[in-house]
C-alpha positions in Angstrom: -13.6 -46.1 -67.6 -9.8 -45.2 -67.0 -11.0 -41.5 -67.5 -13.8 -41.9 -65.2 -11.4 -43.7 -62.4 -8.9 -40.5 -62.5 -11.4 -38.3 -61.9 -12.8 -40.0 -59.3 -9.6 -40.2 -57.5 -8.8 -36.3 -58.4 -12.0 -35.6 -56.6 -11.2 -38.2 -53.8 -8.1 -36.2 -53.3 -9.5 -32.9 -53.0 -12.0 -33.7 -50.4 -9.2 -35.5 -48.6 -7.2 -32.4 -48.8 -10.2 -30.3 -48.1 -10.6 -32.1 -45.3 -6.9 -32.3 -44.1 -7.0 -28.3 -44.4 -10.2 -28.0 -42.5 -8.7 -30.4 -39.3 -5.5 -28.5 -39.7 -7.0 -25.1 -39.1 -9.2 -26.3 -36.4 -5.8 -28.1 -34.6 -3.6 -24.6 -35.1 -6.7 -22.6 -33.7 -6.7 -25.2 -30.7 -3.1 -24.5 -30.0 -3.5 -20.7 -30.1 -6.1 -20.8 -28.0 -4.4 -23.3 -25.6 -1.0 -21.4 -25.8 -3.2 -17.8 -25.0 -5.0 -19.8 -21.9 -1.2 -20.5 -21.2 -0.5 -17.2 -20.7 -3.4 -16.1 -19.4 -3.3 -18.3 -16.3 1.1 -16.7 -16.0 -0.7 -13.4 -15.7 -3.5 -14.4 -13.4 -0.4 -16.2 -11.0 2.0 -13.3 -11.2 -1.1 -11.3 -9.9 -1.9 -13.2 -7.4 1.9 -13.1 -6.0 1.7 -9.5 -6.1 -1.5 -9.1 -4.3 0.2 -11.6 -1.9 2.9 -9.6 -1.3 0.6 -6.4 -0.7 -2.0 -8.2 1.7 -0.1 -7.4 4.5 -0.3 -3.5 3.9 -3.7 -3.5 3.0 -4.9 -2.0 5.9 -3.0 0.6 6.0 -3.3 4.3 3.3 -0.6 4.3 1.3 2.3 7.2 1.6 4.3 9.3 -0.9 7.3 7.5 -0.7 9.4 11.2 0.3 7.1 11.8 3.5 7.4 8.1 4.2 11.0 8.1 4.3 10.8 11.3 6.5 8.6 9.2 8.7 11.2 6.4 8.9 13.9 8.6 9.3 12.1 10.8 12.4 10.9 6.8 14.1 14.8 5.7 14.0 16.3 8.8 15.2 13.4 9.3 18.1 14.5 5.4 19.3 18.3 6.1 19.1 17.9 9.4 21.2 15.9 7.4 23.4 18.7 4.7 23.9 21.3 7.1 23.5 22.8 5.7 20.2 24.3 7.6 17.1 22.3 6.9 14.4 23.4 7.6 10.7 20.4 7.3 7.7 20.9 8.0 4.1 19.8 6.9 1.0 22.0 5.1 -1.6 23.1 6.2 -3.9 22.3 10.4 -3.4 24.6 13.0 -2.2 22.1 15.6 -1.9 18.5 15.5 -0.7 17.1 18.2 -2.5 17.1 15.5 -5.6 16.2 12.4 -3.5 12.9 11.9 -6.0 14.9 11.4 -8.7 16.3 7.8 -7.4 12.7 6.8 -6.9 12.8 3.6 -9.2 9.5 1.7 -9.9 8.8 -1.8 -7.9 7.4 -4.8 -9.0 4.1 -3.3 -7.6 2.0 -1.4 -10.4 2.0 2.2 -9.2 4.2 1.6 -6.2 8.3 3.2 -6.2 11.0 2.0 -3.5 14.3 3.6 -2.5 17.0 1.7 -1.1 18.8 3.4 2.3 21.2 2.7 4.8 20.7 3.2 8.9 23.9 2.7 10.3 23.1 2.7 14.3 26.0 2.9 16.7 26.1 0.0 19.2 27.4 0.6 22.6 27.7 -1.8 25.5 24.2 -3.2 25.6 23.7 -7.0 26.2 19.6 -6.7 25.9 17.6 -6.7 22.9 15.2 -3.5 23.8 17.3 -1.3 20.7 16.6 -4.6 18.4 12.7 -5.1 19.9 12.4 -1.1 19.3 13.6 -1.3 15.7 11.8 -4.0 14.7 8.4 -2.6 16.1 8.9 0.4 13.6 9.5 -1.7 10.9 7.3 -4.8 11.7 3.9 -3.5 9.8 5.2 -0.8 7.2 6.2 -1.6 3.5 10.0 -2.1 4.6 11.9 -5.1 3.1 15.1 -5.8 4.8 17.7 -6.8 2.1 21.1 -6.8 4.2 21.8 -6.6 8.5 25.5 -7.1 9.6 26.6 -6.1 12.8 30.0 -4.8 13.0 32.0 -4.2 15.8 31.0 -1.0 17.5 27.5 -0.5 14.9 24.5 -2.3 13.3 24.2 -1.8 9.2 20.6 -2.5 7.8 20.0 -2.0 4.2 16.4 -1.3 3.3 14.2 -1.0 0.8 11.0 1.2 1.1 7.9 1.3 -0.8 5.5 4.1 -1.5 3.3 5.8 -4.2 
C-alpha cells in the first residue's frame, strides 16, 4: 500500500509538472507575442508621425536636394535684388561648392537628405514687413524647416534646414 501511495504521488507530480510546464510555455509565448504587438504598434506610430510630417508636401514632386538648393538660393537673391538688400547664402559647414553633395546627411524621412544653410540678408531702414511677407511666401509651402532667426542690428540670420531626395 505505502508502495502504491508513492507512486501515486510520483505520478501526481509529473502531471502537475507536466501541466505547470505546459501553462508556462503558453504564458512566455503570450508575453512574446504581447511584447512583439508592443513594438509593432511603436513602428506603426513612428510612421504615422513621419507621414504626418510629409502631408504637407504631398502635393508637390519631390527635388534633388542640389537643384533645390539652387532654387532656394535663385528665390532669395531675386527678392533681395528686388528690395535692394545684400543677401549672403551658404551652406554650413562647406568651403567649396564643388563638394556640397558630400554634406548631404540622411533625415528622419526614409529616402529623403537635408542640408543645413545660412541666408544672412542685410536689413536697411525698412519699417514694413513686405521683405518678411516675401521671404516667407518662398518658404511657406517647400520642405524648409526653420531651426534659428535672429535679427541683428543691420541683418536678419535664418538657419535652415532643407530636404530633398
Amino acid at each position: 500500500m505505502r508502495g502504491l501511495m508513492k507512486t501515486i504521488i510520483c505520478i501526481f507530480l509529473v502531471i502537475i509538472a507536466t501541466i505547470s510546464f505546459g501553462i508556462w510555455k503558453s504564458t512566455s509565448n503570450t508575453l512574446f507575442s504581447t511584447s512583439q504587438i508592443r513594438n509593432a504598434e511603436g513602428i506603426i506610430a513612428a510612421f504615422k508621425l513621419e507621414s504626418k510630417g510629409l502631408d504637407k508636401y504631398k502635393c508637390q514632386q519631390g527635388l534633388p536636394l542640389d537643384k533645390f538648393y539652387l532654387g532656394i538660393f535663385n528665390d532669395i537673391k531675386e527678392v533681395s535684388f528686388y528690395y535692394y538688400v545684400s543677401s549672403e547664402i551658404k551652406v554650413l559647414e562647406v568651403k567649396d561648392l564643388v563638394t556640397m553633395s558630400e554634406f548631404f546627411k540622411p533625415s528622419q524621412y526614409k529616402g529623403i537628405r537635408y542640408i543645413d544653410i545660412l541666408c544672412r540678408i542685410g536689413l536697411k531702414d525698412y519699417h514694413d514687413a513686405y521683405l518678411f511677407e516675401a521671404l516667407y511666401k518662398i518658404i511657406k509651402n517647400k520642405p524648409i524647416e526653420i531651426l534659428e532667426a535672429r535679427i541683428e542690428k543691420d541683418s536678419l540670420d535664418l538657419t535652415m534646414r532643407l530636404y530633398g531626395l
